[in-house]
N, C-alpha and C positions, 0 to 999 in steps of 0.2 A: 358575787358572781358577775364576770362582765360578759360581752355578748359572745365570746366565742367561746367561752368555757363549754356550753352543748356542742362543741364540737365536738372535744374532747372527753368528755366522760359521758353519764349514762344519767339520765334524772332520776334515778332512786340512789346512786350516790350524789348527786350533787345536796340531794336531799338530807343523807345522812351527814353532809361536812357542811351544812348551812349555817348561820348563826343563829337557826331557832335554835337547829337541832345538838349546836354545840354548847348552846346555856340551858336545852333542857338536862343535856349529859350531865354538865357541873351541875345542876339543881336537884338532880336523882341522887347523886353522890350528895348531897346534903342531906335531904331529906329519909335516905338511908340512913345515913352517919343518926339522924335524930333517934331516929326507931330504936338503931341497936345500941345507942347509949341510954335509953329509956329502960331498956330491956335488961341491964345493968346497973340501972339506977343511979348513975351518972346525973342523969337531968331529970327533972321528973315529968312523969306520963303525962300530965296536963299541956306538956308544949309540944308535942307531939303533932296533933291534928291541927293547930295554927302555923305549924313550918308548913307542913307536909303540902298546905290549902297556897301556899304562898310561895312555891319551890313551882312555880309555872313563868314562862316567859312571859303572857302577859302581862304581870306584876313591875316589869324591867322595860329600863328607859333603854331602848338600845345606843339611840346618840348621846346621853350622855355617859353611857357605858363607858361607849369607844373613847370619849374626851376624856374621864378617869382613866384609863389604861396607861394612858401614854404618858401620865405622870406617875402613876402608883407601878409600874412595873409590867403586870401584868392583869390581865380579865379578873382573876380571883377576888382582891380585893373592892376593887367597886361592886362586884355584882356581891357579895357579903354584905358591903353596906347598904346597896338599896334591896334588897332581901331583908337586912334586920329592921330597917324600916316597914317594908311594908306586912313584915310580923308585928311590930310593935303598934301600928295603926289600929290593931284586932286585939292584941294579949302583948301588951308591955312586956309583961312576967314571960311570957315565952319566948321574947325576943332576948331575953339574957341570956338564952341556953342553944342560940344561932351559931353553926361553924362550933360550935365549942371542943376546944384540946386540938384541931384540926390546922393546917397550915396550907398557904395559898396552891402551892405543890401538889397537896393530895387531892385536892379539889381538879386541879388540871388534869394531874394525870389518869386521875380515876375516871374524867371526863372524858380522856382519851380513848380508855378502855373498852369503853363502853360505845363508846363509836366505832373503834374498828370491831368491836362484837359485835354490830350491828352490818358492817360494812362484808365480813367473811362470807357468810351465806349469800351474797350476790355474788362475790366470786366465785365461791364453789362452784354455783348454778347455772354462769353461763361457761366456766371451764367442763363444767358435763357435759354443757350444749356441743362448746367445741369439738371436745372428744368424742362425740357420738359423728360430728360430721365429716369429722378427719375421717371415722373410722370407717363410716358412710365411700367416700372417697377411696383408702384402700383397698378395700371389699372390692366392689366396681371397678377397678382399675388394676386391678395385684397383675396379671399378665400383659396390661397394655404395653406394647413398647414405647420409647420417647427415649432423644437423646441424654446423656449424661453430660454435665459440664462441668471442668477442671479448669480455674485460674479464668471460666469467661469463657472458654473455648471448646467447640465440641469433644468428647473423651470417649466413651462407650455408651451402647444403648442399655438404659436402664428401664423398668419398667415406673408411670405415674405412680401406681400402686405404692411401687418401694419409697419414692417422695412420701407420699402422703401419710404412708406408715411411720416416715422417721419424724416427720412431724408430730405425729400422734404420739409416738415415743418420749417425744423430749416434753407432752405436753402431760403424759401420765407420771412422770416424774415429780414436776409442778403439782399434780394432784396429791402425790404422798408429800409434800413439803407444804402445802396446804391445811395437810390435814393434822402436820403436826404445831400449827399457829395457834394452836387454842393456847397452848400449855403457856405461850408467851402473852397472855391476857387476863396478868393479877392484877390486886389492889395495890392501888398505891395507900399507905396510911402509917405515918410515924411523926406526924408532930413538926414543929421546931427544928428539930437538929436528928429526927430521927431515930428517938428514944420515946415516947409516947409520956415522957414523964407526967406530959399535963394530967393524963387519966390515972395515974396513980397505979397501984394491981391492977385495973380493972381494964387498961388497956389492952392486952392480948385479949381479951373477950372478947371487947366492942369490938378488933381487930379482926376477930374470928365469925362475929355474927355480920358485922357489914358485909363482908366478903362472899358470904352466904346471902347474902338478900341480894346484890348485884352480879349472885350469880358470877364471879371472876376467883380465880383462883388465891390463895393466900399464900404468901410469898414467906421464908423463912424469916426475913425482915426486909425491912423498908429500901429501897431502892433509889431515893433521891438520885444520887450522885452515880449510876451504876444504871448505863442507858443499855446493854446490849440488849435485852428483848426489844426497846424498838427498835435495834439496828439490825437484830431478826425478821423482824415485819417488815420490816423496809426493804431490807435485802433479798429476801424472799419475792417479794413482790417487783425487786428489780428484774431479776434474774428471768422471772417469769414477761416481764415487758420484753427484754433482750430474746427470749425465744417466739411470741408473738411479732417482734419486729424482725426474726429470720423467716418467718413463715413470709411476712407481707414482703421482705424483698426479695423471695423465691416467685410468688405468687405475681408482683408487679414487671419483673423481670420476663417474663412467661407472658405477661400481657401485650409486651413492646409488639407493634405493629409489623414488624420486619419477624416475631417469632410467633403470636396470636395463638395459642396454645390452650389459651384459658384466657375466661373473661368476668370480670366480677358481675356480682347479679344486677341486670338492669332496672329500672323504676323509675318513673317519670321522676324529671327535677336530679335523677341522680349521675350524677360525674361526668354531667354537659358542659359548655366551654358559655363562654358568654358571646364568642365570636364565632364560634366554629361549629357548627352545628355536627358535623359527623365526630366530634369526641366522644370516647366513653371513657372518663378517666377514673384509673383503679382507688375513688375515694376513703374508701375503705385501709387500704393498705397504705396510703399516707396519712392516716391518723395512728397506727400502728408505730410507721417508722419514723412521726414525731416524737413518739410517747417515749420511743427509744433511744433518742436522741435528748430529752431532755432528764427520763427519769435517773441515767447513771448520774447525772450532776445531783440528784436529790439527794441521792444515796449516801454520796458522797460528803453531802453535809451533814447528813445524822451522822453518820461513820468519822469524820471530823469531831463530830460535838461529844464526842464518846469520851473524850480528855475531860474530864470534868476536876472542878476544883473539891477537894474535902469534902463535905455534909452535902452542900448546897452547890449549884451552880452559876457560874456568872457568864451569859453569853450562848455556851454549849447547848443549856437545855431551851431555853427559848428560840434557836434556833432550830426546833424540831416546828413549832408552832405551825408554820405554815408550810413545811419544806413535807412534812407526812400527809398532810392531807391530800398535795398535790401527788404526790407518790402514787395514794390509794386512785384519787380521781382518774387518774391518767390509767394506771394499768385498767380498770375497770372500763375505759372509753375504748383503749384497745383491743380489750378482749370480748367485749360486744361488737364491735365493728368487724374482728377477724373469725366471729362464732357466725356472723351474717353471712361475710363472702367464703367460706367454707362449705355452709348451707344453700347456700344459692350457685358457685360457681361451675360455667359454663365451660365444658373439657371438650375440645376439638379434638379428638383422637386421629384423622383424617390429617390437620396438622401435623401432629405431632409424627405421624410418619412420616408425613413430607421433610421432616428438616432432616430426621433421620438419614433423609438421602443428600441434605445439601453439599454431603464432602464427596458425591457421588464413588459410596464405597468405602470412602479409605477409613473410616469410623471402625472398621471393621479388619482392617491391616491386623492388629493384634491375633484374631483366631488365623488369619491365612499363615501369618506367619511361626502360630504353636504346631499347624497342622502340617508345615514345611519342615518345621524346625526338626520335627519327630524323624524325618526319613533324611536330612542334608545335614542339621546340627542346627541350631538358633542363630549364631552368627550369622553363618554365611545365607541361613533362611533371612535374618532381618534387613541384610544386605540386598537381596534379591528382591525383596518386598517393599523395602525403600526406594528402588530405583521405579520398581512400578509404582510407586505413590508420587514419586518424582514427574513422572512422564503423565502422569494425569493432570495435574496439574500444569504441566505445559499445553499437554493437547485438547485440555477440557473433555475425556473419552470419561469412562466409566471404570473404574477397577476392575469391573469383570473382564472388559473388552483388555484390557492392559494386560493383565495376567494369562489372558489367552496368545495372547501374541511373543509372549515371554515363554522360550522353548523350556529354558531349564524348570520351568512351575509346570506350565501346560502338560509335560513329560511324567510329574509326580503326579499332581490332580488333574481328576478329571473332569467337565467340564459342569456336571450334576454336585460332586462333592466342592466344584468354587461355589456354586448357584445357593449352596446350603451354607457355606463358611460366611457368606455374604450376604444371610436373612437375618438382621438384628433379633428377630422375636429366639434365634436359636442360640445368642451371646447374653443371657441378662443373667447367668451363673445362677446363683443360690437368693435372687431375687423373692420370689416367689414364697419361700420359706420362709423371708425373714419378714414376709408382710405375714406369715401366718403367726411366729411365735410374737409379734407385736397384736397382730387381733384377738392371742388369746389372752394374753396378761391384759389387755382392756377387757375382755369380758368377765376377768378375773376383779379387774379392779371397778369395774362397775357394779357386782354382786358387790362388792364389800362397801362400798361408798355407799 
C-alpha cells in the first residue's frame, strides 16, 4: 500500500487485499485442502495439526517471498516451499503430505475467493447505507422544484426528489446484481491439468468436502482456463463504480459556485484549498469520479485476459493478480465516499428556485405554448411563443411581461392562467410518482436484503 491508496479505498478493504491477508487466504486454502484429504484418507490424520499450526503468516518470510515469486512465476510456489519447511521443522512426516495432489492455481484462486467473500459484505453494507440516504433525499425532496438539464443546458423543471430517486434507482439495481455475486465464489481445485488425477477416486470427495469447509461453492469442474466468474465480479463492480461516478458528477456539477444547489458535508480538514481559504471542494465526488475513470481500464483487463490458452494460462490469468484487487479497492473507496456525501449533503432549495428563474421564464415556454397550442394549433402557438422568448432575450423583460404585451397570446390567456403556466412547481408531470414507485421497490428491497 502507498500513501495514497486511503484515499481511494476504505481500511477494512485495504485490509482484506493486504499481503497478510492474501497469504492467510492461500494458507486457509491449504490447510483446508489438509483436513478434507485426511478426512479421505489421502494423507493421514497425524499431519493434520502440524500444517494447520504452520498455515499462519507469521511462519513466512515475506521478502523473501516476493524475491521467489519473481523467478518461480507466481506467490504459490515459494510460499509452498517455506510452509513445507516450516512443517517439517515440527513433523518431517507431515511435511510430506503439504499442498499434496494440489497445483499453484488452486491455491491462488481459491485465495482469491475467499477474499472477495470476505470483501462482499462491505459492499453490501455501505450500498445499504447509500440507499437508505438516497432514499432519505427523495422522501425530503420528491416536490421540491429545481431545474432539469439537457446537453448542460437548462430544459424543464424537475423536482430534486426525482434526481435522487433515479439515483436510488440505478443503485437498487446494483443491489440485485450484488446479491447475485455469491454464486460466482467456487472453489478453485483440479490438480495439474485439471483432472485431479493426483487424488485418484478420491478426488471428487476432497473436491466436495474442501469446498464445504471454505464455505465457497463447488463448481461442476475445475475452472483453470475458464475466467468468466471473475470477469462477473469485476464487471459487476464496474458497472456499479460507473453509476457511483454519475451520482458524483451530478452531485459536483450542482456544487459549481455559479449553480451552489448542494454542497457536500463539511468537516474540518475537509475539501479546503491550501491557498484559498473560502474553498469547499466536493472531495468526495472526486474520489468517485477517479474510481470511474480508472476502474473501466480494470475491467477491461480481466475481460482481455478471458482468451486463455488450453488447461492453463499464460499471461491472461496473472494478469487478474493485481488489476482485481484494485477493482474491489476502488469501488469500495467510492462507494464509502458517495454513502458519506449523500448522508451529509447540504440542499439549498432557495437555490435551486432561484436558477429556476435564471431563463427569466422561458424554461417554461413549453406549457405556454401546449396551452396556446390547444386553442391556435402548435405551430403557429410555437411560433408565437418563440418570438416571445426571442424578445426576452433581447429586452432582458420576463416572459410574463413579454406575453402580456403580445395581443395575439394576451387575447387567449389571461393574465392569472400565464401566472400559473409560468410556476415551475405546476410543470414537473408525473415527477412525483415516479419518486413514489422508486421509494416502494426500496422499501421492497430493503425487507428482503
Amino acid at each position: 500500500m502507498n500513501l495514497t491508496t486511503p484515499m481511494f479505498s476504505t481500511p477494512a478493504m485495504c485490509e482484506v487485499f493486504s499481503d497478510q491477508a492474501q497469504l492467510q487466504a492461500m494458507l486457509d486454502v491449504e490447510a483446508a485442502l489438509a483436513r478434507a484429504e485426511a478426512l479421505h484418507a489421502v494423507i493421514p490424520d497425524s499431519a493434520v495439526a502440524d500444517i494447520e499450526a504452520c498455515c499462519n503468516p507469521s511462519q513466512i518470510d515475506f521478502s523473501a517471498l516476493a524475491k521467489d515469486a519473481t523467478g518461480a512465476g507466481n506467490l504459490a510456489i515459494p510460499l509452498v516451499k517455506q510452509l513445507t519447511a516450516a512443517v517439517a521443522r515440527i513433523n518431517p512426516e507431515a511435511a510430506k503430505f503439504v499442498h499434496w495432489g494440489a497445483t499453484s492455481q488452486d491455491i491462488i484462486d481459491s485465495g482469491v475467493m475467499l477474499q472477495l467473500q470476505a470483501a462482499l459484505p462491505l459492499l453490501r453494507e455501505d450500498l445499504q447505507l447509500l440507499a437508505d440516504a438516497l432514499a432519505a433525499l427523495a422522501t425530503d425532496y420528491k416536490t421540491t422544484p429545481m431545474i432539469g438539464r439537457t446537453w448542460m443546458q437548462h430544459a424543464l423543471p424537475v423536482s430534486f426528489g426525482l434526481k435522487a430517486a433515479g439515483w436510488l434507482d440505478a443503485i437498487l439495481r446494483h443491489q440485485d446484481r450484488l446479491e447475485a455475486l455469491p454464486q460466482t465464489l467456487c472453489l478453485q481445485f483440479g490438480g495439474a491439468a485439471g483432472t485431479l488425477a493426483s487424488l485418484g477416486e478420491q478426488g471428487l470427495l476432497v473436491a466436495t468436502s474442501l469446498a464445504k469447509d471454505l464455505q465457497l461453492s463447488l463448481p461442476d469442474l475445475p475452472w483453470h482456463g475458464h475466467r468468466d466468474q471473475i470477469a462477473d465480479f469485476a464487471s459487476t463492480l464496474g458497472l456499479l463504480v460507473g453509476t457511483l461516478g454519475k451520482i458524483a458528477r451530478d452531485i459536483s456539477l450542482m456544487t459549481q459556485t455559479e449553480v451552489a444547489e448542494v454542497a457536500e458535508p463539511a468537516a474540518a480538514g475537509r475539501g479546503g484549498s491550501s491557498t484559498m481559504p473560502h474553498k469547499r471542494n466536493p472531495v468526495g465526488c472526486a474520489v468517485a469520479l477517479s474510481a470511474a475513470v480508472r476502474v473501466p481500464q480494470l475491467v477491461a483487463t480481466i475481460q482481455a485476459g478471458m482468451v486463455q490458452e488450453h488447461e492453463r494460462a499464460l499471461g491472461g490469468w496473472q494478469a487478474e493478480w493485481e488489476a482485481l484487487p484494485q477493482i474491489v479497492m476502488l469501488c469500495a473507496g467510492s462507494l464509502a465516499q458517495m454513502r458519506a456525501v449523500a448522508a451529509g449533503l447540504s440542499v439549498d432549495t432557495e437555490r435551486m428556485r432561484a436558477n429556476l428563474d435564471a431563463t427569466r421564464g422561458q424554461i417554461m415556454a413549453e406549457a405556454v405554448t401546449l396551452a396556446l397550442g390547444a386553442r391556435l394549433g402548435r405551430l403557429e402557438a410555437h411560433h408565437l411563443v418563440e418570438q416571445a422568448c426571442r424578445r426576452v432575450n433581447e429586452t432582458g423583460r420576463h416572459l410574463r411581461e413579454t406575453l402580456a404585451d403580445a395581443p395575439q397570446i394576451s387575447t387567449l390567456l389571461s393574465a392569472a392562467e400565464i401566472d400559473a403556466l409560468l410556476d415551475p412547481a405546476n410543470y414537473t408531470g408525473q415527477a412525483a410518482a415516479f419518486v413514489e414507485r422508486v421509494l416502494a421497490r426500496y422499501a421492497q428491497s430493503k425487507t428482503a436484503h
